[in-house]
LUMFIRO-140822 format. One record per residue (C-alpha): residue in three letters; chain; x, y, z. Coordinates in steps of 0.001 Angstrom, whole numbers, plus 500000, padded with zeros to 6 digits. Layout:
<node residuo="ALA" cadena="A" c1="X" c2="Y" c3="Z"/>
...
END
This chain:
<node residuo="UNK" cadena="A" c1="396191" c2="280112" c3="523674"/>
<node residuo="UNK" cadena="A" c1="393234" c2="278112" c3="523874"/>
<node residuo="UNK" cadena="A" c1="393017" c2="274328" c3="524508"/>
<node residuo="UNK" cadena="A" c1="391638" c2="272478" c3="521727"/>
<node residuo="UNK" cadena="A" c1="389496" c2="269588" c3="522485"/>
<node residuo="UNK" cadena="A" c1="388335" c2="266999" c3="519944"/>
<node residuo="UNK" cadena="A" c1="385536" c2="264501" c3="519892"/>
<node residuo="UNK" cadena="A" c1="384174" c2="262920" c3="516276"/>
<node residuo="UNK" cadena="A" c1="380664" c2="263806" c3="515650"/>
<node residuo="UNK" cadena="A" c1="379992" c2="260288" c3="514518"/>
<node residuo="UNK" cadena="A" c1="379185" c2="258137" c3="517851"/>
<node residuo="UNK" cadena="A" c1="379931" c2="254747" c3="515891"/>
<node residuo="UNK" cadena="A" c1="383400" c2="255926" c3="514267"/>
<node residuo="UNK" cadena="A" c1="385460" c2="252739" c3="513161"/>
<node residuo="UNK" cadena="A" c1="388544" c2="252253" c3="511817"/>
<node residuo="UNK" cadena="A" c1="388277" c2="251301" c3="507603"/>
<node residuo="UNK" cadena="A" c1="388971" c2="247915" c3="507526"/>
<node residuo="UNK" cadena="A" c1="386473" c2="247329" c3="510267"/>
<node residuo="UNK" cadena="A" c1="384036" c2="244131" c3="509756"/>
<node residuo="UNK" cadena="A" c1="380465" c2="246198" c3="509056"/>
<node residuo="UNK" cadena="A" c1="377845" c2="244127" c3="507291"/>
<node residuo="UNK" cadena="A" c1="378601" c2="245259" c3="502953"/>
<node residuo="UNK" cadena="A" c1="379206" c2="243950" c3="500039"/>
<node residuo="UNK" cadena="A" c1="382553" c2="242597" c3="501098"/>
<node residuo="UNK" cadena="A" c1="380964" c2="240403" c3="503301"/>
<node residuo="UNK" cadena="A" c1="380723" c2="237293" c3="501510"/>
<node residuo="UNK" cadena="A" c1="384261" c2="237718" c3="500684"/>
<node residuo="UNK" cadena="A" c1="385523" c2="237977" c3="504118"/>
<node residuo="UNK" cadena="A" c1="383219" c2="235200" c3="504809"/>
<node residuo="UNK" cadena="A" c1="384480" c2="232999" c3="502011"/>
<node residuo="UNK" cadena="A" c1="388888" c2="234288" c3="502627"/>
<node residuo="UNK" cadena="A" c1="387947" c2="232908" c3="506669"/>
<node residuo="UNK" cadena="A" c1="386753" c2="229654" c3="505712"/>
<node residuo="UNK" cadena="A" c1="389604" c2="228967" c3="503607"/>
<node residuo="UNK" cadena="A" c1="391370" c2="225874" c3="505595"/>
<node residuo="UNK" cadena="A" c1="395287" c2="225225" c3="505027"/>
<node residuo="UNK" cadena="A" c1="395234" c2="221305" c3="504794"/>
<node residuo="UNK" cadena="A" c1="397943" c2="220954" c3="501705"/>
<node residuo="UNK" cadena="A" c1="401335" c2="221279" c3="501738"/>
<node residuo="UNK" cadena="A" c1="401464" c2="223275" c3="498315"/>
<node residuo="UNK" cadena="A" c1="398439" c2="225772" c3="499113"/>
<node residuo="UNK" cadena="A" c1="400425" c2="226530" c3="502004"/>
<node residuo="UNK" cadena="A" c1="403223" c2="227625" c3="500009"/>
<node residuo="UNK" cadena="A" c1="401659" c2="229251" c3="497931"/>
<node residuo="UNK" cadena="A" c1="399909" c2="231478" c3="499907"/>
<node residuo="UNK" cadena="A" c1="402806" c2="232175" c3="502323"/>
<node residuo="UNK" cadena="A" c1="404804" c2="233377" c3="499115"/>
<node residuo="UNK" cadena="A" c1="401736" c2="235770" c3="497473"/>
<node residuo="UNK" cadena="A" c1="400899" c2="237208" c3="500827"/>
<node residuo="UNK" cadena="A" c1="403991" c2="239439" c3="501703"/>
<node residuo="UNK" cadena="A" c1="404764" c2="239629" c3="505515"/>
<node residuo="UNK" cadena="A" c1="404780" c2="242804" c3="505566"/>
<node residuo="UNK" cadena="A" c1="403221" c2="245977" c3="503508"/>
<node residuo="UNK" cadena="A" c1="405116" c2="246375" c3="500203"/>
<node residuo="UNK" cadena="A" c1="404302" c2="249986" c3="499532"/>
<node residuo="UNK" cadena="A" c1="406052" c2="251118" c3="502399"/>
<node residuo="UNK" cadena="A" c1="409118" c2="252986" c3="501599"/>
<node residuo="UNK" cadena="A" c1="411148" c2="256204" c3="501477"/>
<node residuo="UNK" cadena="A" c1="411880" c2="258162" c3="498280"/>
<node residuo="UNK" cadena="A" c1="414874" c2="260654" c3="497916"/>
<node residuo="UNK" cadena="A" c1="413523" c2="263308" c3="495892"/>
<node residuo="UNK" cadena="A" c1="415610" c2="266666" c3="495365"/>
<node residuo="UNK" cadena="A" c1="417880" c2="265998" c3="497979"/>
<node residuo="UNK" cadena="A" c1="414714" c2="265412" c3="500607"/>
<node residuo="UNK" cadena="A" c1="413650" c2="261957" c3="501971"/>
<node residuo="UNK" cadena="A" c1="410029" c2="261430" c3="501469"/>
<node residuo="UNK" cadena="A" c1="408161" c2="258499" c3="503756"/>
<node residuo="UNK" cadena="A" c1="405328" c2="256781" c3="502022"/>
<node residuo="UNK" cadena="A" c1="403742" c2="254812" c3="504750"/>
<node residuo="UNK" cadena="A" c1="402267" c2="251702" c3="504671"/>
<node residuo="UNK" cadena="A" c1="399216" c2="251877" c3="502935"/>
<node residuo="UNK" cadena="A" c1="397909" c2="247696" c3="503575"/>
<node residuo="UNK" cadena="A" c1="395801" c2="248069" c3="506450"/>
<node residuo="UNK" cadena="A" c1="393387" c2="250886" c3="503834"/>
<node residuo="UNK" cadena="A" c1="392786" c2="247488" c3="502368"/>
<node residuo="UNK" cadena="A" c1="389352" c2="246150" c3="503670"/>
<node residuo="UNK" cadena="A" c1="390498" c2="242564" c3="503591"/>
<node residuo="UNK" cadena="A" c1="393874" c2="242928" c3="505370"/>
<node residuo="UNK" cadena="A" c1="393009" c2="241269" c3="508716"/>
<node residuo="UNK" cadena="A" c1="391136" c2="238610" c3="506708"/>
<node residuo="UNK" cadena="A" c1="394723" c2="238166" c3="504437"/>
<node residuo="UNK" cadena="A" c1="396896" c2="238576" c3="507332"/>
<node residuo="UNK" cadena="A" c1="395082" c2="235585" c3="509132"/>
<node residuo="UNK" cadena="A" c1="394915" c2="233435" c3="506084"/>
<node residuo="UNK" cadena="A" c1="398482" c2="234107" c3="505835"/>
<node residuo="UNK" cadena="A" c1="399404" c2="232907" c3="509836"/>
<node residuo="UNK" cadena="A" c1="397056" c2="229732" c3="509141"/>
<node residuo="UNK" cadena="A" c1="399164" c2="229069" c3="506040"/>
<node residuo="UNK" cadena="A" c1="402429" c2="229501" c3="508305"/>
<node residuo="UNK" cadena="A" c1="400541" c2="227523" c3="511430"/>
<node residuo="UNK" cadena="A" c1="399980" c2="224317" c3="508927"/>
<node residuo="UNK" cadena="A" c1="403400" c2="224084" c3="507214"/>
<node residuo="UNK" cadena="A" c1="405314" c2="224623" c3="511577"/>
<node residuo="UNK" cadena="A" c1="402954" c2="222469" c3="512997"/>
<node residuo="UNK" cadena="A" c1="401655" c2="219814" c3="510548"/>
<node residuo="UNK" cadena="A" c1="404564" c2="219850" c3="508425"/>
<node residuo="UNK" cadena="A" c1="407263" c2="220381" c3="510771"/>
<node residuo="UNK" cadena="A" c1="409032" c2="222683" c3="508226"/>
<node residuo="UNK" cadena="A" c1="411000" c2="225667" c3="509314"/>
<node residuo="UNK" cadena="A" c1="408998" c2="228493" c3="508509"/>
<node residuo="UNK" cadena="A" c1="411592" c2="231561" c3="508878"/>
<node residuo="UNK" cadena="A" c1="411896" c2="231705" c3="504790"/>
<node residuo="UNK" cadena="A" c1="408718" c2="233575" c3="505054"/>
<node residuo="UNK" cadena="A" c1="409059" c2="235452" c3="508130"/>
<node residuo="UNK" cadena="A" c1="410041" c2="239330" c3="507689"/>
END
C-alpha cells in the first residue's frame, strides 16, 4: 500500500473566517471598535452572544445518534463576536465588580 502524501495546491490556504481584505471588512472594523462602557450594553450583549455554538448537538434518528458539529466558527465574524462578547464580560468583572458566571458556559 502506498503512502499518501498531501500538500494544498493553494500556497496562501487560510482558514474561512480568516481576516482577508472584503466586503466584510468594514463590519469587522466597525464590531472591533465597539467599546463596552455601559452597564446595560454589557448585558445585553453577554445575553445575545451565546458562550458557546448553539447548533451543536446530537440527533437520535432511527435508533442511530447523529453529531451535528458546531457550525459558529463557518461564520466570518465569529472571532470579531467572540471578542466583543469577552469585552462585554471584561467591563461588567472588572468595572462593575459583578459576578459574571451567569453567562459563562
Amino acid at each position: 500500500m502506498a503512502s499518501m502524501h498531501h500538500s494544498h495546491t493553494q500556497p496562501n490556504y487560510h482558514p474561512p473566517n480568516y481576516k482577508s481584505p472584503g466586503i466584510l471588512k468594514p463590519l469587522r472594523h466597525l464590531l472591533d471598535g465597539i467599546q463596552v462602557r455601559n452597564y446595560r450594553l454589557a448585558h445585553l450583549l453577554c445575553q445575545l452572544i451565546p458562550c458557546c455554538c448553539p447548533f451543536e448537538q446530537d440527533i437520535n434518528l432511527f435508533g442511530r445518534t447523529f453529531h451535528i458539529p458546531a457550525l459558529c466558527k463557518l461564520n466570518p465574524l465569529y472571532d470579531e463576536f467572540v471578542a466583543l462578547r469577552f469585552r462585554a464580560l471584561s467591563y461588567l468583572a472588572d468595572e462593575c465588580s459583578e459576578d459574571v458566571t451567569q453567562y459563562i458556559c
